[in-house]
Steps between C-alpha positions, in 0.01 A plus 500: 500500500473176666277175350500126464606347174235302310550136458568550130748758558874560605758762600776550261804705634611754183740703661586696842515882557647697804305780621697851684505631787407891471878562504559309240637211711414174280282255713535128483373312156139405495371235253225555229250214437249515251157244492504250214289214432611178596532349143718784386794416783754239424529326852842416484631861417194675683510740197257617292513314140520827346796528683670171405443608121656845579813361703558293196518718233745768708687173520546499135535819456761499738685199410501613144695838636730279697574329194552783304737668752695172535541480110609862453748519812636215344486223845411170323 
């Protein structure tokens, strides 16, 4: 479904997703937009601000494991 974006609003890319052929053949990668308002996108990152608060807690989250696997494993 085609139509024209509304002044107030902006295409956020939140993934991509390959499609198959009917033998199972995997076709190439096709993005996946979504509509958001304007306000919501950070215009340096072109992401969503939902987004930005997401990416940085599974930073933490993931940092903290880091940590943790450095500590145990003994590589300070």
């Amino acid at each position: 479904m085609a139509r024209t974006l509304k002044k107030n609003e902006r295409l956020v890319c939140v993934g991509q997703t390959a499609l198959r052929d009917p033998d199972g053949t995997p076709l190439q990668s096709v993005p996946m937009y979504i509509i958001v308002r304007a306000d919501d996108v950070d215009h340096e990152t072109n992401m969503s601000i939902g987004e930005s608060g997401l990416i940085d807690n599974i930073t933490e989250v993931l940092a903290g494991k880091f940590r943790q696997y450095v500590n145990e494993a003994g590589l300070k």
